[in-house]
N, C-alpha and C positions, 0 to 999 in steps of 0.2 A: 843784416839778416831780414827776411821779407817775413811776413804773420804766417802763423801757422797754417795747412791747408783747416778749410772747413769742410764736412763731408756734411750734408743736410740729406737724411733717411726719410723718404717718403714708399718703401715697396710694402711695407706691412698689407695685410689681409684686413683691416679694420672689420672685423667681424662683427666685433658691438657697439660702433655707428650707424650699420642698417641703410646707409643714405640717406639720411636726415639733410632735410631741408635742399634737396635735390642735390647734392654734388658730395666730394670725397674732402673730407675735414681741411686737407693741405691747404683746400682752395675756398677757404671760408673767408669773408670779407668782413669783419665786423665793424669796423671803422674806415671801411671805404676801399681797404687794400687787402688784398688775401694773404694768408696766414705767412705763404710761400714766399712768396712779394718783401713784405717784411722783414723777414728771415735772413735774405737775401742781403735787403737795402743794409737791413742793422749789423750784420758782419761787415760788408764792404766798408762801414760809417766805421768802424771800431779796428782795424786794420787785418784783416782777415788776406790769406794769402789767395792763393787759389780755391776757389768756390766750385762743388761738386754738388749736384741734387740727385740721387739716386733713386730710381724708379722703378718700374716695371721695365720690359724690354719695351722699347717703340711708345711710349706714354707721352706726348707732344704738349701732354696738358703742362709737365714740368718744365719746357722748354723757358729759362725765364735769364731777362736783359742781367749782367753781371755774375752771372754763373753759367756753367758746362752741364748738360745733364748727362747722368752714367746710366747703363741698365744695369741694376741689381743681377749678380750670380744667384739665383733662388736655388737653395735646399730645403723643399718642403720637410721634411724628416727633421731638419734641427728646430722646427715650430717657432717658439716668441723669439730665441736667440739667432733667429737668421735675418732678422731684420738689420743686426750691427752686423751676421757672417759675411751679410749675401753682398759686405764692401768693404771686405777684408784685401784684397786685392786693388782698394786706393788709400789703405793707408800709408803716408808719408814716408818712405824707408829713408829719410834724413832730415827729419823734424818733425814740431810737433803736430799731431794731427787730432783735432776738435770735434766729434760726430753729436751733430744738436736735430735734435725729436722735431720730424715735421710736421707734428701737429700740435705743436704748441704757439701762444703768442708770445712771446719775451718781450719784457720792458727794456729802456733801453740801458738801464744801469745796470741789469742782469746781463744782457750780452756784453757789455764795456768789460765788468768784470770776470765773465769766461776766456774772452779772448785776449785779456790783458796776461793776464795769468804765465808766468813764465817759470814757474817752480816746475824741476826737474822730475816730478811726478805722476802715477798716473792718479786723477780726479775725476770723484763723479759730482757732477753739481745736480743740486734735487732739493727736495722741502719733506724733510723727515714726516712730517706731520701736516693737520689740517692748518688752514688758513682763514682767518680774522677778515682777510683784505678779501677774496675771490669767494671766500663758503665753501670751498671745498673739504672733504669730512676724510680726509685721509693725504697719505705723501705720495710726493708725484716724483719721477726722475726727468729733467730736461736737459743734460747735456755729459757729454765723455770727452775727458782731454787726457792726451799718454805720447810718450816719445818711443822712437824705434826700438827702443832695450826694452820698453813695454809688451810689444806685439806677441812676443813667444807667450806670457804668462798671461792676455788679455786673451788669446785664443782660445788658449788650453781651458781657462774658465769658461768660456761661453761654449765651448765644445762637451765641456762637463755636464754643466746645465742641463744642455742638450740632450746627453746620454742619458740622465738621472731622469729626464722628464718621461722620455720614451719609453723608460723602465718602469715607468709608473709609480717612482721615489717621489718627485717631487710633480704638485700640481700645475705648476709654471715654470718657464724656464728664459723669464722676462730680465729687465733691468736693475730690478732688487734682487732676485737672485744669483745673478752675476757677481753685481757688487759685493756679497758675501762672502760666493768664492774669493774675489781678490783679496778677500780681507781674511783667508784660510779656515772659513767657518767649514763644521763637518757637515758631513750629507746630511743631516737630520734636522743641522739648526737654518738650512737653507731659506727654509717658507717661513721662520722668524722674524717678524721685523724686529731685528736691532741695529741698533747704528754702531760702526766700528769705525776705525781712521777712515782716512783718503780721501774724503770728502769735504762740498762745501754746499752752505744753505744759500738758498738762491728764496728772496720774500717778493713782496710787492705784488705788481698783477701779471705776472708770468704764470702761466697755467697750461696743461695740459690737455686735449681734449680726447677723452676716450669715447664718452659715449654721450648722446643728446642731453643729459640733463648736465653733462658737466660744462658744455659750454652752455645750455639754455642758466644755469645756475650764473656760469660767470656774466652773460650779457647781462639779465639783470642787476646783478649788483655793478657792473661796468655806468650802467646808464640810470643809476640812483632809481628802480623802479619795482614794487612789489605787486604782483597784479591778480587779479580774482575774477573771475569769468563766470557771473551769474546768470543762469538760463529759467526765464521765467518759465514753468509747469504747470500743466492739471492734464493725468491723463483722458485722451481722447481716442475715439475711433479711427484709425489710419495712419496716426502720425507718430504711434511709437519706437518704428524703425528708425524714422529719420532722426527723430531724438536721439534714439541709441548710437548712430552714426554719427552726429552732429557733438556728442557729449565724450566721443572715442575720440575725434580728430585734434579737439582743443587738450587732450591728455596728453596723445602722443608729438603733436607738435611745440605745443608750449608744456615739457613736462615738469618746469619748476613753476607754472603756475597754479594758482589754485580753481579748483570746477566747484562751483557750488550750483543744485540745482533749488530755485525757488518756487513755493510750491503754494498752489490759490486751494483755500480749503474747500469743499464738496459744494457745488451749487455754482450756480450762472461764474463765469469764467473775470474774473477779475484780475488785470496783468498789474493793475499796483500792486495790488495785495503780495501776489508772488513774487515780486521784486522787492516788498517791505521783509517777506521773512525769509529771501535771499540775503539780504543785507546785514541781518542779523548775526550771521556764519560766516563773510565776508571778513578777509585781515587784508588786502591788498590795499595800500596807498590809491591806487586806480583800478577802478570797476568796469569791466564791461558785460555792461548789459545785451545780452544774447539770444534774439528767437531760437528758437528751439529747431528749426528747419532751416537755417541759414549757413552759410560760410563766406567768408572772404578771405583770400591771399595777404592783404594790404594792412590787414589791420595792427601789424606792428609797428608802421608809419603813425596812425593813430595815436596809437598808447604811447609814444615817442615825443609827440607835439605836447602831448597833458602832460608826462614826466619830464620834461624841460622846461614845463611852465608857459610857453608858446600859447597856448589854448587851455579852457577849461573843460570844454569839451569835442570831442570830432566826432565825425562818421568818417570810416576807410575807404567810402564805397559814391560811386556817383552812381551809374546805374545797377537796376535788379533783374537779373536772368534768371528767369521761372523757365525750370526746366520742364519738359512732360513727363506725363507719367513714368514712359518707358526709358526716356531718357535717367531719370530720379533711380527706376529699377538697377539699371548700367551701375548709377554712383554706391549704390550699397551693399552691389554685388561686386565693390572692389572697383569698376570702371573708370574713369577721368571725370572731368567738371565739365568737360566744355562741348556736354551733348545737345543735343537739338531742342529750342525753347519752345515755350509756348506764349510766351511774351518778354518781351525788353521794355523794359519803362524807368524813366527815372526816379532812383530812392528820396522818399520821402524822408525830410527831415526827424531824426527823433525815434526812426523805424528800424528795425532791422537787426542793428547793429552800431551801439554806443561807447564811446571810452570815456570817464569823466574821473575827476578825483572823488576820492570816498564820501573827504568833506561836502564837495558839489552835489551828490545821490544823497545826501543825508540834508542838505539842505536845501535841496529843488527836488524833491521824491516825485515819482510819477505817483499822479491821483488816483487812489482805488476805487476810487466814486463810480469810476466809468466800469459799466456790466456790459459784458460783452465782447462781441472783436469789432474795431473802429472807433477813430477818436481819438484813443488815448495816447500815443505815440505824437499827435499832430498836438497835441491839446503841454505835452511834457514839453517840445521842440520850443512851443512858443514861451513856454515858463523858464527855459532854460536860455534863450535869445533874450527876454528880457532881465533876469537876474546874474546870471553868470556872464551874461556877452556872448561875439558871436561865434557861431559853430567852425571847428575848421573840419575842412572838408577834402578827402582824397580820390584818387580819382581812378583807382580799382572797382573792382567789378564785385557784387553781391551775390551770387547764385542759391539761390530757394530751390529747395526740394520741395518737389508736388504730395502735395496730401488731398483727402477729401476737403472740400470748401467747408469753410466756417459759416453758420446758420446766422446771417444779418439783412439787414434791408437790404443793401446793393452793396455794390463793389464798393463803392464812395463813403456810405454811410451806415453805421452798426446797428441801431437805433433812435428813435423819438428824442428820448433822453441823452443819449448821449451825444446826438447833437447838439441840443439846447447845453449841455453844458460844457459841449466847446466854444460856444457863441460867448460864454461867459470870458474865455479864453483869450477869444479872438478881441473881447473889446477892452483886455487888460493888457495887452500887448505892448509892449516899449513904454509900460508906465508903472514903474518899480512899485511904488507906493500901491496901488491897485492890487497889483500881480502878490504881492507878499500878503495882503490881507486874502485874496482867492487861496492861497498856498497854504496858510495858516489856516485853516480847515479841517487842512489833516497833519499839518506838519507844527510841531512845538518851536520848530529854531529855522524860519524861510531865512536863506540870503537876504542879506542887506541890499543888493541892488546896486551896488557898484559897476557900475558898467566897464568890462574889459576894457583895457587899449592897448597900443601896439607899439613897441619904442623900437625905434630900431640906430643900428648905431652904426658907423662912417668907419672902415679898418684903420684907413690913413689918417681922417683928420681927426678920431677920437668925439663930431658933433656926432648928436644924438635928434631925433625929430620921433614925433609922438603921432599915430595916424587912430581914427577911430573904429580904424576894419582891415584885414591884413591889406599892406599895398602890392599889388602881382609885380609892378616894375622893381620896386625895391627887393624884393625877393629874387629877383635874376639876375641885378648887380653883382658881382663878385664883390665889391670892395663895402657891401652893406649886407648887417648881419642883425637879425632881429634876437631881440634880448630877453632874457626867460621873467616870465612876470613872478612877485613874490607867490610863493607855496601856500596855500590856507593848512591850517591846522586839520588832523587828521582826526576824529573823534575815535575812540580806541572804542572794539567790539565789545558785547557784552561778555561777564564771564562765565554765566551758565551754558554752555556750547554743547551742540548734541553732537553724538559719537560719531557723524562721518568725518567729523575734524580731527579725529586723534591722529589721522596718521602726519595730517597737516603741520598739528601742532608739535608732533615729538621731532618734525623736521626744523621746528621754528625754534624749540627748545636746544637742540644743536648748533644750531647757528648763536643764538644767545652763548654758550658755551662757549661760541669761540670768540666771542668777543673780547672772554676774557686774555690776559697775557699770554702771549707760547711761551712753554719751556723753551729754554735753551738748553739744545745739546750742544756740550763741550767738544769737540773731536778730541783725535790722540794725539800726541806729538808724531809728526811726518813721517817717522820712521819707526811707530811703534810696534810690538811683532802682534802675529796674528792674534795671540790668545788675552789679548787685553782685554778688562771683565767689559762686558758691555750693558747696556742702560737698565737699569730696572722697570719693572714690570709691577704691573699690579697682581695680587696675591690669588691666585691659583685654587678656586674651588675644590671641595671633597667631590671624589668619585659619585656619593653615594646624593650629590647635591641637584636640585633641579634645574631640567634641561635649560629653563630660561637663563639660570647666570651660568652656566657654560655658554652659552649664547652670547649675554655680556660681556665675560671674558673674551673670548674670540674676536670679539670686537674690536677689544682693544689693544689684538696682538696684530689683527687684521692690516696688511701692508700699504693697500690701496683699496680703490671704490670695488673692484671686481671680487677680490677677494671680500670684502664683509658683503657685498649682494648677495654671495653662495652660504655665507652662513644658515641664514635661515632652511635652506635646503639639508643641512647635515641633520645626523639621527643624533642623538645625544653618544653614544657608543661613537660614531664616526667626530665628533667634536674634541671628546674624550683622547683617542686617538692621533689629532691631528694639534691639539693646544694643549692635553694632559701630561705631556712627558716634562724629565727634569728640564731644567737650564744649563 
C-alpha cells in the first residue's frame, strides 16, 4: 500500500498577514527554505503518497519540485471552512487522505508522526493550548487525517460551520470549529474551546503562522534572541515626522520587539544621555541603538551575528542614502525608500544604526560628555573597537530621512569641545587599559578589554584555527563554519520601570507562564461518543462582576490568537453573551 495522499492548503485569503515582510506566509524562508519547500521535502522524507499543493487558480508561485499543484474550487460564501471545501474534490476516494496547513513550519517528528499514523480514523492533529517551546499564547491546528467512510461526515461538518457562520451563530467557521462539530458538539458550544476525542497533540517547534507577530514571536525564540530598539530623543524642530515614521516602522516590522524611546533631558542635546535612560527600560538580551531618522532592510543580519555570538557588535549598513527633502516627503506620505538622494557616502562607524549585547551597552556606554551633534558616535565606535573587538559589518544600505541640519561647526566637526574629547579617544584607541580608565568616567563596570577573536572550525576535519578579525576566505569555504563566541552575562533591568513597559511586561509575564509545565489533555478513548464531558474550565464570573474579569475569562475560553485579539473590543453585555452561558 503506498502513503497516504497529502493535500498541502495554501488558497486561504490570509487576511491578518497584511504582506508582512514582502511575500505570502507559504513562502517564508526562515531557515533558508520556504515554509512550502519544507512541507513538501518532509512528507516526501516521511512516506507520503501523492503530494497536492492547492492554490489559487494559475498561482505558479506553488509550482514546487516533488508535488502537483491543484487550483482550489473557491466558494467564497463557505468563508474560513473553504480553505479544506475548496479540495474536497482531491480527497482520496481509496485511502487515506492528510490535508496539512501551509503556513505552518512542522518539525520533523511532527510530520514522521502525522503521516505515520495509520489508525482507521478521522484525526486532527494541533496543540490545544500555548506553547513553552515557540511563545505562542493560544492552540493552533496543523493538520487533518480521515479515510473515505470519513468524507460524508467531514463535509457535512465543515458545510455546517459554514451555514452557522453565515447565520451569524457562530463567529468563525475555522478549524476548531469544525473539529467540534466532528466531535457532535451543539451549535452553541461551537466557539468553545474544548477539547473532545479524535485528536492528537502535535509539541516542539511546529507552529502556525497567522499573523506577523506569530511568526516574528516564533523567529525570535527559534534563534535564541530578545531584542529592544532604542531610539535616542529630544524633541526638535523638523524632525518629529520622521520619528514618528521611523518609531511606526520598527513596531510594525519587528512586532515582537520592543521600542524604547530614550529621552536627553531639556538643554544642549546629549545622545549618551538618551541612550543611558533608554537603557534603563530596555529587557532585550541585544540593543539596538537607533537614530531617530534612519532605517535599514539588513539589520536582522545584524542582530543575527550578536545573537550567535559571531560578533559583539555590528552595523547592518555599509553605505548612507540621505534622501531629499521631497524625496523624505514621498517616504511619509506612504511612498518607497529608494527615492532620489541628496548624497551617498559611506556610514561611519558607531552611527546610525548599532546592534550590540545589553551586557556590551552597559559596559562600553556611549559618553554623555559629548554636547551636541558630532563626535560621539566616532568617539563610542573606537571604545567599542577597542574593548569589545571588532565591528561586524553588513552590506545593506542606510537610508536617512532629511530634516532641518543640526546647529554644529561643520559637517565634520560638532564642536571645540567635542573635538578635543574625541582626540582623548583617538589616542586611547587598541589600548584596553587606557580606553577603560577614559570609560570609567562615566561608566561604574567598563569591559575588561578582552579583545574578540574568531575561531573557526573545519566541517570535515573537526581542526579549529583562531584568526584576530573575521577572515573573508574562510567565510566562503563551505566546508568552514565560524563558531559562536561565549555569551557575557546579561545585567537584568532595573525594577522600578515607567509605565510604557506595562504592555511589555504583561507580555513578558505570559511567556514566564508558559514556561511553566502544559497540562496534559488526556483524549477519549477512539471510539468515544460525542457527549463525553469535556475539560474544565475555570470558574465563571457573576453577571453583575466587572468587565475586566469577564475580559479575563474570555481569555481563557479564548481558542486561538484571533479570537482573544477581539476580546478587548467586546462590551461587557456582548462578553456576557458570548462566554456567559452554561456548559
Amino acid at each position: 500500500m503506498t502513503g497516504p495522499t497529502v493535500i498541502v492548503i495554501c488558497a486561504g485569503e490570509a487576511t491578518r498577514w497584511g504582506g508582512h515582510r514582502g511575500t505570502a506566509k507559504h513562502l517564508l524562508a526562515p531557515e533558508g527554505e520556504r515554509l512550502i519547500d519544507r512541507t513538501v521535502r518532509l512528507a516526501r522524507e516521511h512516506g507520503a503518497g501523492r503530494v497536492l499543493i492547492v492554490s489559487k487558480p494559475g498561482d505558479s508561485r506553488y509550482e514546487v519540485d516533488g508535488a502537483d499543484r491543484a487550483d482550489a474550487r473557491l466558494e467564497p460564501r463557505n468563508g474560513d471552512a473553504d480553505k479544506f471545501l475548496s479540495s474536497r474534490h482531491l480527497w482520496d476516494p481509496e485511502q487515506r487522505t492528510v490535508i496539512l496547513y501551509g503556513d505552518c513550519w512542522f518539525d520533523d517528528d511532527a510530520m514522521a508522526g502525522i503521516l505515520a499514523d495509520e489508525r482507521r480514523e478521522w484525526l486532527l492533529w494541533c496543540r490545544p493550548g500555548p506553547s513553552k517551546v515557540t511563545g505562542a499564547t493560544s492552540g493552533e491546528c496543523f493538520a487533518v487525517g480521515f479515510w473515505p467512510e470519513h468524507h460524508p461526515e467531514y463535509e457535512a461538518a465543515l458545510l455546517r460551520v459554514a451555514s452557522l457562520w453565515r447565520a451569524g451563530i457562530i463567529g468563525r467557521c475555522g478549524g476548531w470549529e469544525t473539529y467540534r462539530a466532528m466531535n457532535g458538539a451543539p451549535d452553541g458550544e461551537l466557539r468553545k474551546h474544548r477539547m473532545y476525542g479524535r485528536y492528537e497533540t502535535v509539541g516542539g517547534w511546529t507552529e502556525d503562522f497567522d499573523k506577523p507577530l506569530d511568526y516574528e514571536r516564533w523567529l525570535d525564540r527559534r534563534r535564541h534572541r530578545t531584542v529592544s530598539v532604542l531610539i535616542p530623543w529630544q524633541p526638535s524642530p523638523g524632525r518629529e515626522r520622521a520619528r514618528a515614521w521611523v518609531e511606526s516602522r520598527w513596531r510594525e516590522t519587528y512586532p515582537s520587539w520592543q521600542v524604547v524611546i530614550g529621552r536627553c533631558p531639556d538643554g544642549p542635546w546629549r545622545k549618551g544621555l538618551a541612550v543611558r535612560d533608554g537603557l534603563t527600560r530596555c529587557t532585550g538580551s541585544i540593543v539596538i541603538v537607533a537614530d531617530a531618522d534612519v532605517w535599514c532592510d539588513g539589520v536582522e543580519a545584524a542582530v543575527d551575528e550578536v545573537a550567535s555570538g559571531r560578533a559583539r557588535w555590528a552595523m547592518p549598513h555599509t553605505l548612507v542614502r540621505r534622501l531629499t527633502e521631497a524625496a523624505t516627503d514621498a517616504v511619509l506620505a506612504g511612498g518607497p525608500l529608494d527615492g532620489p538622494t541628496a548624497e551617498t557616502h559611506l556610514g561611519m562607524p558607531g552611527g546610525g544604526l548599532v546592534a550590540l549585547r545589553r551586557a556590551v551597552l552597559a559596559g562600553v556606554p556611549m559618553d554623555p560628555g559629548f554636547e551636541g551633534w558630532g563626535q560621539e558616535d566616532q568617539a563610542w565606535a573606537l571604545a567599542l573597537g577597542t574593548l569589545a573587538g571588532p565591528m561586524w559589518r553588513g552590506t545593506a544600505d542606510l537610508v536617512h530621512l532629511w530634516h532641518p541640519p543640526a546647529d554644529r561647526q561643520s559637517r565634520s566637526t560638532g564642536s571645540p569641545a567635542s573635538l578635543a574629547r574625541y582626540r582623548r579617544y583617538q589616542a586611547a584607541a587598541d589600548h584596553p587599559h587606557a580606553m577603560r580608565e577614559l570609560v570609567s568616567e562615566y561608566c561604574t563596570s567598563p569591559l575588561e578589554g578582552s579583545l574578540m577573536s574568531y575561531t573557526y572550525r573545519n566541517l570535515n576535519t573537526g581542526d579549529e584555527v583562531v584568526r584576530a578579525r573575521p577572515d573573508a576566505r574562510l567565510d566562503m569555504l563551505p566546508n568552514w563554519e565560524r563558531a559562536a563566541a561565549p555569551v557575557e552575562s546579561v545585567p537584568a533591568a532595573p525594577e522600578d520601570l515607567p509605565a510604557e513597559r506595562e504592555r511589555l511586561l504583561a507580555r513578558l509575564a505570559e511567556i514566564d507562564a508558559l514556561l511553566q509545565p502544559e497540562p496534559v489533555v488526556e483524549p477519549e478513548p477512539p471510539h468515544a461518543p460525542p457527549s463525553a464531558p469535556p475539560s474544565p474550565v475555570p470558574e465563571r464570573p457573576a453577571r453583575n462582576a466587572p468587565k475586566a474579569d469577564w475580559q479575563a475569562y474570555a481569555r481563557t475560553c479564548a481558542q486561538d490568537s484571533d479570537e482573544e485579539a477581539a476580546i478587548d473590543g467586546l462590551t461587557k453585555d456582548q462578553l456576557i453573551e458570548q462566554y456567559g452561558k452554561e456548559n
